[in-house]
Wavefront OBJ file of the C-alpha trace (Angstrom):
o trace
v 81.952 101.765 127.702
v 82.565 100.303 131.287
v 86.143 99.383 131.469
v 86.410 101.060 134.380
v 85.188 98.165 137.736
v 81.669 97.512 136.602
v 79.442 93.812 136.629
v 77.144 92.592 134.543
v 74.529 88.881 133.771
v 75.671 86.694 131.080
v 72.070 85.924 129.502
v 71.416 84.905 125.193
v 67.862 86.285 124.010
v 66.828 82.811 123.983
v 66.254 82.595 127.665
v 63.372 85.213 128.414
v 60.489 84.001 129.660
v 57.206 84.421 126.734
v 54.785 82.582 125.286
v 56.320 81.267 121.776
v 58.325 78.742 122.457
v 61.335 80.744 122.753
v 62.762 84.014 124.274
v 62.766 87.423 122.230
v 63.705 90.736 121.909
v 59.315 91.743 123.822
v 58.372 92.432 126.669
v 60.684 89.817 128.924
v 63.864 91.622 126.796
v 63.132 95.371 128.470
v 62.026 93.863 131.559
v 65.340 92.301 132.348
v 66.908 95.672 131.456
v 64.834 97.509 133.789
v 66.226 94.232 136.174
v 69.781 94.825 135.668
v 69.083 98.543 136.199
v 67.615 98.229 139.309
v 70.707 95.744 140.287
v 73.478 98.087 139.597
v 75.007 96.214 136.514
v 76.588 97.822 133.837
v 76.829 95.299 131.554
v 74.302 92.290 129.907
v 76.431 90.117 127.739
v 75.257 87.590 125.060
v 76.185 84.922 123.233
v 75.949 85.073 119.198
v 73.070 86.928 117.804
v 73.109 85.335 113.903
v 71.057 83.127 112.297
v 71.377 79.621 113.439
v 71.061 76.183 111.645
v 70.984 72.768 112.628
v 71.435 72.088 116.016
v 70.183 75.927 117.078
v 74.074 76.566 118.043
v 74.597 80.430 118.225
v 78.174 79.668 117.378
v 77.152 78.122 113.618
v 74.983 80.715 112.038
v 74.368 81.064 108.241
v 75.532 84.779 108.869
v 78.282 87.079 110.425
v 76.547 89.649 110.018
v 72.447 88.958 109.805
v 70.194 88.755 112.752
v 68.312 85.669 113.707
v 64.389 86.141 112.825
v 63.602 83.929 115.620
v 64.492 86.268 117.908
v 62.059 88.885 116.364
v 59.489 89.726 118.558
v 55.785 88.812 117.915
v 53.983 91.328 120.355
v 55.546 93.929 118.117
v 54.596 93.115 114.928
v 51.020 92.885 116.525
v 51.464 96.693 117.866
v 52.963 97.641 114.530
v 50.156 96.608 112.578
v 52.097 93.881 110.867
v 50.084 90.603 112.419
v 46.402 90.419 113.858
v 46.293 88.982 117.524
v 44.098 86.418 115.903
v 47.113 85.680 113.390
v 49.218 85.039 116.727
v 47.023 82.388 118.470
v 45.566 80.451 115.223
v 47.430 77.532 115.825
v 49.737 78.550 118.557
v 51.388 74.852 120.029
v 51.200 74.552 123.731
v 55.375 75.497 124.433
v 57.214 74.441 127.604
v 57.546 77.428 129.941
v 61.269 76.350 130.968
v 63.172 75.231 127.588
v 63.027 76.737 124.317
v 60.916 74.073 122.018
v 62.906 75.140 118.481
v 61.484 71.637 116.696
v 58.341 73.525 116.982
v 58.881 77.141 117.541
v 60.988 77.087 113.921
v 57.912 76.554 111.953
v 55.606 78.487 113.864
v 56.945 81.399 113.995
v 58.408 81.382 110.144
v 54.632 81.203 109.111
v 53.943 84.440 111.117
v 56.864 85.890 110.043
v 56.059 85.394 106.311
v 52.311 87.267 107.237
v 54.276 89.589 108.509
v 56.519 90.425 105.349
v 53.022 90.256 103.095
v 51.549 92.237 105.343
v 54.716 94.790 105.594
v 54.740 95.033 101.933
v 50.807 95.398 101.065
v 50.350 98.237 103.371
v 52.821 99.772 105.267
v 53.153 103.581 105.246
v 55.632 105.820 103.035
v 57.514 106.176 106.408
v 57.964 102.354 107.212
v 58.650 101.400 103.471
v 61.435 104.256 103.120
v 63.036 103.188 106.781
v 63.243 99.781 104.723
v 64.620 100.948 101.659
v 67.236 102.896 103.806
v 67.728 99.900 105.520
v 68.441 97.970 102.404
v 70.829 100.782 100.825
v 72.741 100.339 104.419
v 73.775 97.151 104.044
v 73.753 96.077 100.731
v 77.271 95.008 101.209
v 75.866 92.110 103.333
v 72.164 91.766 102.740
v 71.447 91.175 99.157
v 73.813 87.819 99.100
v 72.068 87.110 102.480
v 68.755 86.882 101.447
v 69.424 85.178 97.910
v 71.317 82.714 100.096
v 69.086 81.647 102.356
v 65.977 82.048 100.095
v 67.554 79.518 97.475
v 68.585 77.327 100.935
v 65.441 77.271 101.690
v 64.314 75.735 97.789
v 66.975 73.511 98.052
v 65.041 71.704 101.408
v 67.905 73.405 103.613
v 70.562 71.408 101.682
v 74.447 73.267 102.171
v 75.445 75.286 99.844
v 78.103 72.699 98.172
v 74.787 70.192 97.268
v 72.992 72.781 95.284
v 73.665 72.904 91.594
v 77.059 73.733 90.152
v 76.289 76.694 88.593
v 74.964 78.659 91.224
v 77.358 77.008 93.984
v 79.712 78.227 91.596
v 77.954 81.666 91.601
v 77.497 81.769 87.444
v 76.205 85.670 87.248
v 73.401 84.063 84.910
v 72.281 81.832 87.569
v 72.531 84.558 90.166
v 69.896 86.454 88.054
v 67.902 83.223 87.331
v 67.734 82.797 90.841
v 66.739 86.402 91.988
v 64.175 86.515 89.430
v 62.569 83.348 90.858
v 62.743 83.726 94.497
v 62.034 87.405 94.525
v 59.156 87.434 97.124
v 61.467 84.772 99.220
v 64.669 87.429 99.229
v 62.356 90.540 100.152
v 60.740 88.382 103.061
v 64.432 87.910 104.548
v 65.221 91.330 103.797
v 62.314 92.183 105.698
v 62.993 89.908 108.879
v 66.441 91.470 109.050
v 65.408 95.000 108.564
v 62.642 94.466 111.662
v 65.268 92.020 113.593
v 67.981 95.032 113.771
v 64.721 97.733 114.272
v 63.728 95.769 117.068
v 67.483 95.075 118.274
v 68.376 98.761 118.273
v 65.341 99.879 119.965
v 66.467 97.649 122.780
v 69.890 98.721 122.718
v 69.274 102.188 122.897
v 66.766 101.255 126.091
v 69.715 99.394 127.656
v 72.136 102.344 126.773
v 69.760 105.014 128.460
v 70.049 102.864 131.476
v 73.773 102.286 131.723
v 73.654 99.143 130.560
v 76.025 98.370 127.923
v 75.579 95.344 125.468
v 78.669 92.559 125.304
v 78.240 90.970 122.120
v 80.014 87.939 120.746
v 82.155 86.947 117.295
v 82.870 83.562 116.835
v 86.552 83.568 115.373
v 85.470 81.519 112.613
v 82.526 81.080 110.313
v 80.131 78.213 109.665
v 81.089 76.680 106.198
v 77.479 76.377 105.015
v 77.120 79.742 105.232
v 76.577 83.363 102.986
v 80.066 84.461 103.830
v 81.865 81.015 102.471
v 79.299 81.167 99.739
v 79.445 84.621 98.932
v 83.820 85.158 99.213
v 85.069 81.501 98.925
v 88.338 83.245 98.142
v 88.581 84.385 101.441
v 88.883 80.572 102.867
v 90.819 77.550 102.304
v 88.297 75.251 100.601
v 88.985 72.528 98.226
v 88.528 73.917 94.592
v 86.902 70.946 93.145
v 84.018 70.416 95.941
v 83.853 73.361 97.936
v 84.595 71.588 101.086
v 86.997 72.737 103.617
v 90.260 72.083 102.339
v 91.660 72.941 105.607
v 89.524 72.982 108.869
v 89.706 74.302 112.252
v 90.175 72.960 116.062
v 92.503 72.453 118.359
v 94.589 70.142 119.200
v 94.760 67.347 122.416
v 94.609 68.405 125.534
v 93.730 67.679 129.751
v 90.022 68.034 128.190
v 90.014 65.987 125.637
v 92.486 62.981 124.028
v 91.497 63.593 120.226
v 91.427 67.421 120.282
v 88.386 69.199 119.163
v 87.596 69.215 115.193
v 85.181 71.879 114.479
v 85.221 71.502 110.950
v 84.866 75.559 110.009
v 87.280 76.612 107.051
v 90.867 78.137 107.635
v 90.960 81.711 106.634
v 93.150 81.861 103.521
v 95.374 84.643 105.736
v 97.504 85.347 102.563
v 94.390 86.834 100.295
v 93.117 88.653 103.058
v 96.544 90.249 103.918
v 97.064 91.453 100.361
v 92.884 92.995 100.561
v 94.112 94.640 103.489
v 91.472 92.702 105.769
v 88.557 94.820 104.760
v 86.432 91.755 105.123
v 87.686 91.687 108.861
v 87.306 95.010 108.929
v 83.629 95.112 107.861
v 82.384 91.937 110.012
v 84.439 94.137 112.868
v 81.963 97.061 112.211
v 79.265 95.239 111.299
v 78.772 93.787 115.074
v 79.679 97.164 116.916
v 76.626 98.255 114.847
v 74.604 97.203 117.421
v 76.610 96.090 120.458
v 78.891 98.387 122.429
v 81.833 95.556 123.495
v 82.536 92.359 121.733
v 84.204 89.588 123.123
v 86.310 87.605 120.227
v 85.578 83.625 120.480
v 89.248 81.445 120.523
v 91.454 84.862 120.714
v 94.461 82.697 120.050
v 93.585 81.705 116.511
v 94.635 85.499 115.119
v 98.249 84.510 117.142
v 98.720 81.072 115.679
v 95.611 78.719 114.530
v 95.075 74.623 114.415
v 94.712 73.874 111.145
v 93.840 69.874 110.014
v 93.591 68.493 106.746
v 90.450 67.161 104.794
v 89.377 63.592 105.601
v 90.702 63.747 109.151
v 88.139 62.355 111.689
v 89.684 63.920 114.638
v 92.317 66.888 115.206
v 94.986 64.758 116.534
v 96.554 65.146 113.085
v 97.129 68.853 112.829
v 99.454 70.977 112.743
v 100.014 75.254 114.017
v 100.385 77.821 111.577
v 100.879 81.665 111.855
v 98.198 84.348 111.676
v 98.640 88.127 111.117
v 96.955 88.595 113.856
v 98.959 91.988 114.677
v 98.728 93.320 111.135
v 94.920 92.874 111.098
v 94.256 94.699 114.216
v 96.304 97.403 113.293
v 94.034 97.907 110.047
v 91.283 97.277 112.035
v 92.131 99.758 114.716
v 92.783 102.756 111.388
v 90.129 102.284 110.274
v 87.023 102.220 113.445
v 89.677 103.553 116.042
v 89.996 102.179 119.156
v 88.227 98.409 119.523
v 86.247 97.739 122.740
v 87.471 93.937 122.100
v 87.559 91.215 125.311
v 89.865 88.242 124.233
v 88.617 85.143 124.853
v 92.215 83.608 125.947
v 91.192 80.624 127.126
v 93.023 77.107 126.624
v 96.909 76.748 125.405
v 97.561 80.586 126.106
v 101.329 81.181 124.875
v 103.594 84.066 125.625
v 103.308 85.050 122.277
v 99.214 85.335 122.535
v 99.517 87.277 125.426
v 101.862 89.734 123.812
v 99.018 90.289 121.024
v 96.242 90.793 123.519
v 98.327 93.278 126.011
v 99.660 94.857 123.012
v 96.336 96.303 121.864
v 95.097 96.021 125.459
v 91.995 94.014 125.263
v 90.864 92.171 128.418
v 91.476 88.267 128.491
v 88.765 86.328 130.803
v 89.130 84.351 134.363
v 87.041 81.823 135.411
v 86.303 80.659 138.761
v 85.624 76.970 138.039
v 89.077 76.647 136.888
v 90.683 78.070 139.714
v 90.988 75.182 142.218
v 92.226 72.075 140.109
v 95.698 72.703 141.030
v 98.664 74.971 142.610
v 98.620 78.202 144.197
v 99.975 79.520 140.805
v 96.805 78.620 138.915
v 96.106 82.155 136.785
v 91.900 81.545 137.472
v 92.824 82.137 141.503
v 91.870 86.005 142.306
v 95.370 86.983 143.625
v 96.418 86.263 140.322
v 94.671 88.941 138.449
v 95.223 91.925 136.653
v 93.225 94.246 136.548
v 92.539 94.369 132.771
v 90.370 91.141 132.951
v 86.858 90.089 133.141
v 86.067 87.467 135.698
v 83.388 85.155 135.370
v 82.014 82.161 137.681
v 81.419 80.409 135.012
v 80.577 80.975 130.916
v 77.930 79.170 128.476
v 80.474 76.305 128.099
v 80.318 75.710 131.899
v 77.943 74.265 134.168
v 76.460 76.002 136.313
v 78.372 76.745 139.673
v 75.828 74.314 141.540
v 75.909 71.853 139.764
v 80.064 72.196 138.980
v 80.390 71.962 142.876
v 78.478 69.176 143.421
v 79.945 67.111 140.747
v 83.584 67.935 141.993
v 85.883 65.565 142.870
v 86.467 65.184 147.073
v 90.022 66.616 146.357
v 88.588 69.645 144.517
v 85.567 70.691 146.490
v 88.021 70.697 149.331
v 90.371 73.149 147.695
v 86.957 75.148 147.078
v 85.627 75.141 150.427
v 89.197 75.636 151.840
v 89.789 78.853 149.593
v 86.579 79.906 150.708
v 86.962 79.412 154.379
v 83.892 77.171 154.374
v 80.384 77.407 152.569
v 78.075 79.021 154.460
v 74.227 79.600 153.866
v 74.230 81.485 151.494
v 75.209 78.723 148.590
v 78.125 78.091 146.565
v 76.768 80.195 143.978
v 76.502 83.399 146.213
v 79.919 82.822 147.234
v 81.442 82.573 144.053
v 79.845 85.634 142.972
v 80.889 87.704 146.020
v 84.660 86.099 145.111
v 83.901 87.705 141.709
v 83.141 91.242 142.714
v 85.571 91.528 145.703
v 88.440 90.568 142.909
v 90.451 93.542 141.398
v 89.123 92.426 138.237
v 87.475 95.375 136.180
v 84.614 93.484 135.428
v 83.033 90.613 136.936
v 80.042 88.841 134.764
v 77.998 86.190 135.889
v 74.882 84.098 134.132
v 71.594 84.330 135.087
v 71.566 80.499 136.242
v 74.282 81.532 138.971
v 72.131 84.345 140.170
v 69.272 81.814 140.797
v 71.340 78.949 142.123
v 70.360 76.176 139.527
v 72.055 73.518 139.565
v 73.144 71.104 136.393
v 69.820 70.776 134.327
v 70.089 75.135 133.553
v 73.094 74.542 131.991
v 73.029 75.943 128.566
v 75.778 73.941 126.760
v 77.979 70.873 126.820
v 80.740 70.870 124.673
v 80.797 67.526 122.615
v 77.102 66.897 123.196
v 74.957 66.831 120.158
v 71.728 67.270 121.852
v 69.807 69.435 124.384
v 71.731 72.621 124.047
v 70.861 76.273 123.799
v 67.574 75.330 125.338
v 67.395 76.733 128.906
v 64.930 80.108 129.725
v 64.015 81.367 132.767
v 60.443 81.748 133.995
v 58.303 84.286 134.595
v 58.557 85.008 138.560
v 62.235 84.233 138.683
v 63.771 87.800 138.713
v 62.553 89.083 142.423
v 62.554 92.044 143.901
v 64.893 89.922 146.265
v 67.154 89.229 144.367
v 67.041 92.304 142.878
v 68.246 94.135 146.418
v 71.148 91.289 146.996
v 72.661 91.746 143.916
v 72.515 95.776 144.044
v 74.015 95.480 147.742
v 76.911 93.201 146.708
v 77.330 95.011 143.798
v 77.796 98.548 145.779
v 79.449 96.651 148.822
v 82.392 95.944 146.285
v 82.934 99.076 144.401
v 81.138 98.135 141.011
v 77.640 100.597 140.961
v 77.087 102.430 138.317
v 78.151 106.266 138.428
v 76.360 109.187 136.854
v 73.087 107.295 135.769
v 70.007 109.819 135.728
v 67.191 108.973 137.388
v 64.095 107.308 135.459
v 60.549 107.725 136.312
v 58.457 104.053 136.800
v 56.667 105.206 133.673
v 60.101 105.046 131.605
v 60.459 101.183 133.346
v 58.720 98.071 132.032
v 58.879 96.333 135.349
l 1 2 3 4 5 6 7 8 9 10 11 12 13 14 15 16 17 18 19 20 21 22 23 24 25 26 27 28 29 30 31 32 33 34 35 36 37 38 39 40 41 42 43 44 45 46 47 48 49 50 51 52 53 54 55 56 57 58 59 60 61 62 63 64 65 66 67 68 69 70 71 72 73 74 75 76 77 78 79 80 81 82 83 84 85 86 87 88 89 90 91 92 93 94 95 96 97 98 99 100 101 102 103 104 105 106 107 108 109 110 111 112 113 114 115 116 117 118 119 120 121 122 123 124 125 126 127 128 129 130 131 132 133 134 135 136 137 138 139 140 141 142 143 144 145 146 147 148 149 150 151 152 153 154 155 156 157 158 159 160 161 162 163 164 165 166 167 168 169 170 171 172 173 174 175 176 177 178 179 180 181 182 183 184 185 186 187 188 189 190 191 192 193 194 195 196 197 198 199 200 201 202 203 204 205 206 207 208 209 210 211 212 213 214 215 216 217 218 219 220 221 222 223 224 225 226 227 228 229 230 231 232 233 234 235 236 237 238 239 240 241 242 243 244 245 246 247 248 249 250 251 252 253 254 255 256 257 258 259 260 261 262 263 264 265 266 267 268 269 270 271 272 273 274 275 276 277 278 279 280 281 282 283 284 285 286 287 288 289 290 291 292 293 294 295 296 297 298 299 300 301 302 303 304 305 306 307 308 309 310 311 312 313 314 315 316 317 318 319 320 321 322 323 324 325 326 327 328 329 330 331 332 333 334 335 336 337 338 339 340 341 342 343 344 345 346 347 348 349 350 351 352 353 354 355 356 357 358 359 360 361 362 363 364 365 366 367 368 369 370 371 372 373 374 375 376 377 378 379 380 381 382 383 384 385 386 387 388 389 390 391 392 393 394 395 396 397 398 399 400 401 402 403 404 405 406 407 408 409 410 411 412 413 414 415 416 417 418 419 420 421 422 423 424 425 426 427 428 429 430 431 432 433 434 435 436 437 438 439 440 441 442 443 444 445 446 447 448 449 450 451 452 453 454 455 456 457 458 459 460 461 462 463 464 465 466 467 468 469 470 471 472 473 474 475 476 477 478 479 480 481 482 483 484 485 486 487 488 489 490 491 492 493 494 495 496 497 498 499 500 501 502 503 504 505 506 507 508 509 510 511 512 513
């Protein structure tokens, strides 16, 4: 686990190169592990890995705990037996090469995956069908609701969960076993895409692990209301009892970014039933993602200190109000029960003493980033000589621009506190300087994404906060990940104290490169 000084690329599955329509856990996957190898990095962190609905946000998933199928790779259900290469190509849309093309990519690959599962179940061998069945057993506290969930989602016409009929929104045990009985081969296809999503996951894992490389996860604080986990424990949040809907929902409040606050909509946790179940359901989502990541960074940190909480009916979060969480309480049953949490903080926005005291208490890192760093005085916590060492520093995150295009969309004021810091920008870029500020500082960990690496400017950025549109969309191409910049990255990397110690040698045969 590298909290000792270590660096890693901040890259989602979704952005390998490939040919359907969006990236995977194939080839591209293990041959930007055997990149960040070659580097020096120690760490490849991602955004969200669940299931995701309208809008392909990784940060609104039908699942806390599932996998998202469209990350499944194709090539290996070919090798496995599961698809014919003919399968593959019959047809196959012509995909951009630069953005993932989900309108089509959705449909396509949900009719291979559905050959797959037929295929899986007609003839796969004793071994493969009892590796499922184990599988199953595993995670029967998550999966069986899962797949009944989604399956009747899916003969509903991908209606929520508060449109379908009473009685089984309601959960009626007879309608529960009306429903299983009906959409059997739908459940066992799901089943099956999340038994060869985490097969596929893990093998990756483990081939990131042998290299070093350690996987950064991510856990949104909160859950999407249409979702298996509001469907399946409704108790759990604060929902209105007559409709379903959030009786409570989440955001935060006004602030420099924004006049109206943000109003995410999510359900409150109902703190006071999960206190008195001794937060086994945090407990199990906690273990469920260290499964099959090795850190996890918690999305909005502040929300287990004290959370903004608006009423029903409110169109924007101006009208809310704080409440307490046990934040400290739920850690500590957390912590008995796994032992100690390889947790970053995401303490970003109205940071109190009060959050800080939680996150240094159980020491887990809080984050730093660059592009906030020069918008005011020499006391600004983003500038380097303000660190502590337990941090991670980033140029920028998902929610960012890239640092191109932040820095040439900067106000005159600004980029002249940048290039002043900086002592000029020389030819190297912006975005090599920014990096080089990120490994020089005493930070433990320094994390960068891929677009920052390749100096992109604005149209790689891979989401705008408040835009409906166009997000979660950018890949790299094949090509991009040289040799070059390979040999840069390693240098800096070494230059400032972050390589990699103890890693055993690998042969080119054990490399996919």
């Amino acid at each position: 686990m590298p909290f000792s000084r270590s660096s890693g690329i901040l890259l989602h599955p979704t952005s390998f190169p490939g040919p359907y329509g969006v990236g995977d856990v194939g080839p591209s996957a293990y041959q930007f592990i055997d990149f960040l190898y070659h580097s020096q990095q120690s760490i490849w962190q991602v955004l969200p890995l669940g299931p995701t609905g309208h809008g392909n946000s990784p940060y609104m998933s039908y699942s806390s705990m599932a996998g998202n199928p469209a990350l499944i790779s194709i090539d290996a259900l070919v090798d496995k037996g599961f698809l014919l290469p003919q399968d593959v190509v019959q047809d196959r849309p012509v995909f951009p090469s630069h953005q993932a093309d989900y309108d089509r990519v959705i449909p396509y690959k949900n009719r291979l995956l559905t050959k797959a599962a037929q295929n899986f179940r007609e003839g796969a061998s004793d071994k493969q069908k009892a590796a499922f069945d184990a599988f199953c057993r595993d995670r029967q506290d998550w999966l069986d609701d899962y797949a009944l969930f989604m399956a009747i989602k899916q003969a509903h016409d991908g209606q929520p969960w508060t449109h379908w009929d009473k009685a089984i929104a309601q959960r009626e045990p007879n309608a529960l076993e009306g429903w299983r009985t009906k959409l059997a081969d739908e459940i066992f296809h799901h089943k099956f895409w999340q038994f060869e999503f985490f097969t596929q996951w893990n093998d990756l894992r483990t081939y990131a692990n042998k290299r070093g490389i350690s996987i950064l996860g991510d856990m949104p604080i909160y859950v999407a209301h249409d979702s298996a986990d509001v469907w399946e424990c409704p108790e759990i949040f604060q929902l209105d009892p007559d409709t379903g809907e959030p009786a409570l929902m989440a955001g935060v409040p006004p602030d420099y970014f924004s006049e109206t606050g943000q109003l995410w909509g999510n359900p409150i946790y109902n703190w006071e039933y999960i206190t008195k179940e001794k937060f086994q359901w945090w407990i199990r989502r906690v273990k469920g993602l260290l499964d099959y990541v090795d850190i996890m960074r918690i999305d909005h940190f502040r929300g287990f200190e004290a959370y903004w909480e608006v009423e029903q009916g409110e169109t924007t979060a101006m009208n809310g109000s704080w409440a307490k969480a046990p934040g400290k309480e739920m850690f500590e049953a957390i912590a008995a029960e796994l032992g100690h949490l390889p947790i970053i903080a995401e303490d970003l926005g109205i940071i109190t003493p009060e959050v800080e005291e939680l996150r240094d208490q159980f020491e887990f890192p809080g984050m730093k980033i660059l592009h906030f760093a020069f918008g005011s005085d020499p006391g600004n916590p983003y500038l380097p000589f303000n660190y502590v060492r337990n941090c991670l520093v980033y140029t920028g995150t998902h929610d960012n621009d890239t640092t191109v295009g932040w820095f040439n969309q900067l106000q005159d004021w600004e980029r002249n506190a940048v290039v002043n810091y900086l002592g000029g920008i020389n030819q190297e870029g912006i975005h090599w300087m920014l990096i080089r500020l990120a490994l020089g500082s005493i930070a433990n960990q320094a994390i960068f994404p891929l677009q920052d690496l390749l100096g992109l400017g604005s149209e790689a950025r891979m989401n705008t906060p408040g835009v409906a549109g166009g997000n979660w969309a950018w890949r790299y191409q094949d090509g991009m990940l040289t040799q070059e910049l390979s040999d840069r990255l390693g240098y800096l990397t070494t230059l400032y104290g972050r390589k990699p110690q103890n890693l055993p040698p690998l042969d080119e045969e054990q490399t996919h490169g």
